[in-house]
C-alpha positions as CSV (number, residue, x, y, z in Angstrom):
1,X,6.7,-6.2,-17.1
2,X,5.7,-2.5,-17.4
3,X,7.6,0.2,-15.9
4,X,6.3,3.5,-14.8
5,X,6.7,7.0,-13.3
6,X,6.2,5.3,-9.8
7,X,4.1,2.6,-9.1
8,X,1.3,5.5,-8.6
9,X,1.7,5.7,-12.6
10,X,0.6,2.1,-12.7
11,X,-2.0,2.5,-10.7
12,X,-3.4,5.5,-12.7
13,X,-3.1,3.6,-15.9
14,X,-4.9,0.5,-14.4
15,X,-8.0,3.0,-13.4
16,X,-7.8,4.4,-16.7
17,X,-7.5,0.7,-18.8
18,X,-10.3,-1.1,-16.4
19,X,-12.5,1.3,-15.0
20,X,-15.0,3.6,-16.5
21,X,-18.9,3.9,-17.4
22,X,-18.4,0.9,-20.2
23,X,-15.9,-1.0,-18.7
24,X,-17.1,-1.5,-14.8
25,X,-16.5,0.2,-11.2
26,X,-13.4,-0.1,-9.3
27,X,-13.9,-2.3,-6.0
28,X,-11.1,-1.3,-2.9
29,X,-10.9,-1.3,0.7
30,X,-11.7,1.5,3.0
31,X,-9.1,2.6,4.4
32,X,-7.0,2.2,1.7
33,X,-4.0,3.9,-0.3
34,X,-6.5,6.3,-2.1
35,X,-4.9,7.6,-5.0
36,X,-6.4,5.0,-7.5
37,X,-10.0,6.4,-6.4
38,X,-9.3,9.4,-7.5
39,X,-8.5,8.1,-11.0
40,X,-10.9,5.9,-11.1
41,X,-13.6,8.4,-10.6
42,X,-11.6,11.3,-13.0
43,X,-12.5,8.5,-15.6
44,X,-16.5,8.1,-14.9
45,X,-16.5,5.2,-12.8
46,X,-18.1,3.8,-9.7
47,X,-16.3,3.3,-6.8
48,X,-17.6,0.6,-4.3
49,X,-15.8,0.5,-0.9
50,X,-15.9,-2.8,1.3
51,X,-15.0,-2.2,4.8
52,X,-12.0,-3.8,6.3
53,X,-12.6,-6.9,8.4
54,X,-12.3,-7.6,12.3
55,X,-7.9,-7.8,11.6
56,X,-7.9,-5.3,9.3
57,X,-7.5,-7.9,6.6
58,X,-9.3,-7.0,3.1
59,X,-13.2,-9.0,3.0
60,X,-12.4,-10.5,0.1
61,X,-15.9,-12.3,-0.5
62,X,-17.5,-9.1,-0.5
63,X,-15.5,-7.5,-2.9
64,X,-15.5,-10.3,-5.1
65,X,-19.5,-10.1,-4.9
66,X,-19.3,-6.4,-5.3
67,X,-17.4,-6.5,-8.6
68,X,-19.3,-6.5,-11.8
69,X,-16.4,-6.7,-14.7
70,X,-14.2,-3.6,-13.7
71,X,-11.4,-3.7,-11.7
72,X,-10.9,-4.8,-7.3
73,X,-7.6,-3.1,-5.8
74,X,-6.0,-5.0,-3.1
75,X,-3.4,-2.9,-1.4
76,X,-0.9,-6.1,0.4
77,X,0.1,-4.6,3.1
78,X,-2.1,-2.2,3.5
79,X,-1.8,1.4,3.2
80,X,-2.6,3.3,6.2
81,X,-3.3,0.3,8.5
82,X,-0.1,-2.0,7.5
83,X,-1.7,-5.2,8.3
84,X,-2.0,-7.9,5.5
85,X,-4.8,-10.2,3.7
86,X,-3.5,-13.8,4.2
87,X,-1.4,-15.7,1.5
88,X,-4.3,-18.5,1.3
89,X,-7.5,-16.2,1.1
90,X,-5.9,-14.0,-1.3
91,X,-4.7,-17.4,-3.7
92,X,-8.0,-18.7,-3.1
93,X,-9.4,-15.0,-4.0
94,X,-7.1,-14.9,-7.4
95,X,-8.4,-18.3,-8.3
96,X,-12.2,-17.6,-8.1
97,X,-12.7,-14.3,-9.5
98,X,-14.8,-14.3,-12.7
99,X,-12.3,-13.6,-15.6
100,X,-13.9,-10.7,-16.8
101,X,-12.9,-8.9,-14.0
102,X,-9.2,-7.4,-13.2
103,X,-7.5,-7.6,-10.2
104,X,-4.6,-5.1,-9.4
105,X,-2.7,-6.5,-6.5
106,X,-0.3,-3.5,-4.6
107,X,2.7,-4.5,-3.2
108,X,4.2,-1.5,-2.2
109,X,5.4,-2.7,0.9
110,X,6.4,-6.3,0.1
111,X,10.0,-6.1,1.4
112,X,8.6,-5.0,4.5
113,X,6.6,-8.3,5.2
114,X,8.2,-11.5,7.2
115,X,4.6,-13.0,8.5
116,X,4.6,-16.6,7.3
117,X,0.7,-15.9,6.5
118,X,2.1,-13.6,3.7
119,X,3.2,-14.2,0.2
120,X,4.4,-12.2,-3.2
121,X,1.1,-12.9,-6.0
122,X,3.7,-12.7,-8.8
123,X,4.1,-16.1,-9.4
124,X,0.2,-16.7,-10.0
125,X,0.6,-13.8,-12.7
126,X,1.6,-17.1,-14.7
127,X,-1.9,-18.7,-14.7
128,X,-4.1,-15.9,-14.9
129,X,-4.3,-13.1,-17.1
130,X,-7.2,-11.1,-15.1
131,X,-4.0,-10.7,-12.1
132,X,-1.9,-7.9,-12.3
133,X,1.0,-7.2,-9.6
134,X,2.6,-3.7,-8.6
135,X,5.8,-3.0,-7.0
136,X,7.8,0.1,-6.1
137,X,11.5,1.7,-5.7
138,X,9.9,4.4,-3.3
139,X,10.0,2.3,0.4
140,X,12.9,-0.1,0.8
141,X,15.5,1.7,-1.9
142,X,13.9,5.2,-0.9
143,X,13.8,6.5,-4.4
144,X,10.1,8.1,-3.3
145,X,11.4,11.2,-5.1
146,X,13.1,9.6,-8.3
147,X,9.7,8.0,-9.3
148,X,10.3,4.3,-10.6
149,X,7.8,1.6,-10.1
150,X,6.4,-1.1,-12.4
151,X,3.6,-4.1,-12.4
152,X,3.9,-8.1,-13.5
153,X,1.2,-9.4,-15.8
154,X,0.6,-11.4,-18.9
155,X,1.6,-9.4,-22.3
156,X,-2.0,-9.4,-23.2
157,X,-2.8,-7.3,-20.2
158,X,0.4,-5.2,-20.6
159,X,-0.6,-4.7,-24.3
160,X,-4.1,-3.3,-23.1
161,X,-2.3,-1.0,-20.7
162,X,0.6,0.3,-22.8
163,X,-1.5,3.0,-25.0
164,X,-3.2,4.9,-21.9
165,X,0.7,5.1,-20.7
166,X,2.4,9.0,-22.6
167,X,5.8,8.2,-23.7
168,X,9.3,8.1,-22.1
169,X,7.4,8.3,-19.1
170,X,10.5,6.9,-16.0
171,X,13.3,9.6,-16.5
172,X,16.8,8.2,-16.8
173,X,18.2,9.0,-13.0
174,X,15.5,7.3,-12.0
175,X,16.6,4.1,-14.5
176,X,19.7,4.9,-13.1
177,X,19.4,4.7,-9.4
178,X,16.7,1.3,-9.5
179,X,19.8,-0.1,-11.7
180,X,21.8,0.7,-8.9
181,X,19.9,-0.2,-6.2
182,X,19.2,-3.8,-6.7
183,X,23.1,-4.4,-8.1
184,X,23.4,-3.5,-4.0
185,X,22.9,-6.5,-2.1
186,X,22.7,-5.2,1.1
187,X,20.3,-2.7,0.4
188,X,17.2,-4.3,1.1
189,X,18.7,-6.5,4.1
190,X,19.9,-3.4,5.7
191,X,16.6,-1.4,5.4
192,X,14.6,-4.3,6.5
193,X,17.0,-4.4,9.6
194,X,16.8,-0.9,10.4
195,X,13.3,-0.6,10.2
196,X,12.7,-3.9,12.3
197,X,14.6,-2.4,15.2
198,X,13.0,1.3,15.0
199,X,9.8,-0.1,14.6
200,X,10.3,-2.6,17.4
201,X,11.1,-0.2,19.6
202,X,8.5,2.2,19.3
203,X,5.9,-0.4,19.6
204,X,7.4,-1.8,22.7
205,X,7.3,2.3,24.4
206,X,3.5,2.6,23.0
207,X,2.6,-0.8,24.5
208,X,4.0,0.0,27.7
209,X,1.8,3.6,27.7
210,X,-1.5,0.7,26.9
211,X,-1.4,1.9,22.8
212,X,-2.3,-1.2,20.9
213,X,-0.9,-1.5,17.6
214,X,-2.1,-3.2,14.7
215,X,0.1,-5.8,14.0
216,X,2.7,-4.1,11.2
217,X,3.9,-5.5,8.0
218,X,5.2,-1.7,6.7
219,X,7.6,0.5,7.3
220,X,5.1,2.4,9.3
221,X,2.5,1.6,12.2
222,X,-1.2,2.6,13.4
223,X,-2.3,2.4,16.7
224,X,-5.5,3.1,18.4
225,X,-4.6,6.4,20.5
226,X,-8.6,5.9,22.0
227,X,-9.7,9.6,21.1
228,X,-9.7,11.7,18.3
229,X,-6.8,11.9,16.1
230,X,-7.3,14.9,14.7
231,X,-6.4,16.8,17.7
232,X,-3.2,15.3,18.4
233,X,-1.9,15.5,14.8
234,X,-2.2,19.3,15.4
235,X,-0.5,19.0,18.9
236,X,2.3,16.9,17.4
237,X,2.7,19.2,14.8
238,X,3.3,22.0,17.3
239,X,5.9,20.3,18.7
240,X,7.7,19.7,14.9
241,X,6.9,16.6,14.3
242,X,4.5,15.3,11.6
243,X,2.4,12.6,11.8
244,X,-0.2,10.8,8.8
245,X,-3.6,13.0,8.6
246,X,-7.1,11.6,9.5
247,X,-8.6,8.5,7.9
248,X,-12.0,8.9,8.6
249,X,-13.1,5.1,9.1
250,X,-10.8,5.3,11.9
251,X,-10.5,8.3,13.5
252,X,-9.0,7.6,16.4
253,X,-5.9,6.1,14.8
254,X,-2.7,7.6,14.1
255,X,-0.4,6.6,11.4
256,X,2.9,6.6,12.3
257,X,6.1,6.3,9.6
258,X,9.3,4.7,11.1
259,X,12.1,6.8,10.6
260,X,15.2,6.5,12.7
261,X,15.6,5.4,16.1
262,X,16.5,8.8,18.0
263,X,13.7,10.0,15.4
264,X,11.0,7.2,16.6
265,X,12.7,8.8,20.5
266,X,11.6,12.5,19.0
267,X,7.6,11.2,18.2
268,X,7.5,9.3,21.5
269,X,8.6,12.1,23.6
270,X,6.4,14.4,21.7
271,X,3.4,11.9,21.8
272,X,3.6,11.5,25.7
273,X,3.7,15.0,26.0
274,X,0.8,15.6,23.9
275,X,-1.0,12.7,25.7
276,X,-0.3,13.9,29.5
């Protein structure tokens, strides 16, 4: 195991260990959580973006087929759609890909999960030293701010990844409060609970207005508002409250964080206004 300053450090240091001119391009989604892009191409390399499929799932085939050595991000759930890449595809995907390239599986969101179609890849970290696993104390202990996150993969890998990290890099409140946090054992079964019932709830109001959303796996939804976002996230801005920016492969999505109920009440309220 590696820790770092946020799982965003981990993904930085991935881009920077597997990607590059010599060592091959980085393969991701689209959409996708973004920020590894950007380090992949601050360090010379190619980045190849394979569409989503028909559920929002990652095409794993393709991206598999797309990668030449390098390194293919699979962000499980996804960031900004929140849907997921089934347990079997994504073992079957783990299995097959050539060893010379990496795989950097990102489970940000894992607490957030309950489909039966989706699993933790850590324990296949065992067999295969090409997979490497991310995990963060920023969503279901809300240490966003603190910065602590860390990966699971074989010391070989971490050994390849250790001298791109800079030194005493996860600050000690930080140590401090992820110490904390999973000595707590109701602190992921209440956050899950909370966010179940907030998140419930505002899909139930948006389905009764005819929003669809994509089935959620997050602490956060998308939903097809059938016109241009870009619009309404001004409108809803007016009206105090902020909602995620554009993603340009779907652009008439919103993405929605789950906050509190009588916060999810605020959005709603907001959101019918803006739509009237």
């Amino acid at each position: 195991m590696l820790l770092g300053d946020g799982s965003g450090e981990i993904l930085k240091l991935c881009a920077e260990t597997f990607t590059g001119k010599q060592r091959g391009a980085l393969v991701v989604a689209v959409p996708t959580f973004e920020a590894i892009l950007l380090n992949a191409s601050a360090n010379g390399a190619d980045v190849v973006k394979v569409p989503l499929t028909g559920s929002f799932a990652h095409d794993l085939p393709k991206m598999m087929a797309a990668a030449k050595g390098g390194l293919i991000y699979v962000c499980n759930p996804n960031n900004p759609t929140a849907s997921i890449t089934p347990k079997d595809e994504l073992r079957d995907f783990v299995e097959k890909t050539p060893g010379g390239t990496m795989i950097l599986v990102d489970e940000a969101y894992f607490h957030y999960a309950d489909s039966p179609d989706y699993e933790s890849m850590i324990p296949l970290v065992q067999d295969h030293p090409s997979l490497i696993v991310s995990r963060t104390f920023s969503k279901i202990y809300g240490m966003a701010g603190l910065r602590c996150g860390y990966c699971v993969a074989q010391k070989e890998t971490l050994e390849r990844i250790r001298p791109h990290q800079m030194w005493d890099s996860v600050n000690i409140m930080a140590l401090a409060a992820a110490s904390a946090s999973l000595d707590d054992p109701d602190q992921v079964p209440n956050g899950q609970r909370l966010n179940n019932e907030a998140k419930t709830f505002t899909i139930g109001e948006l389905d009764k207005m005819g929003y669809k959303t994509i089935p959620s796996q997050a602490n956060f939804i998308m939903f097809d508002c059938k016109r241009p976002v870009l619009p309404l996230i001004k409108a809803m801005k007016d009206r105090n409250v902020h909602v995620g920016r554009l993603f340009p492969p779907v652009p008439n999505h919103m993405r929605v964080t789950i906050g509190k109920k009588s916060e999810m009440e605020s959005f709603l309220n907001a959101f019918k206004q803006v739509m009237a």
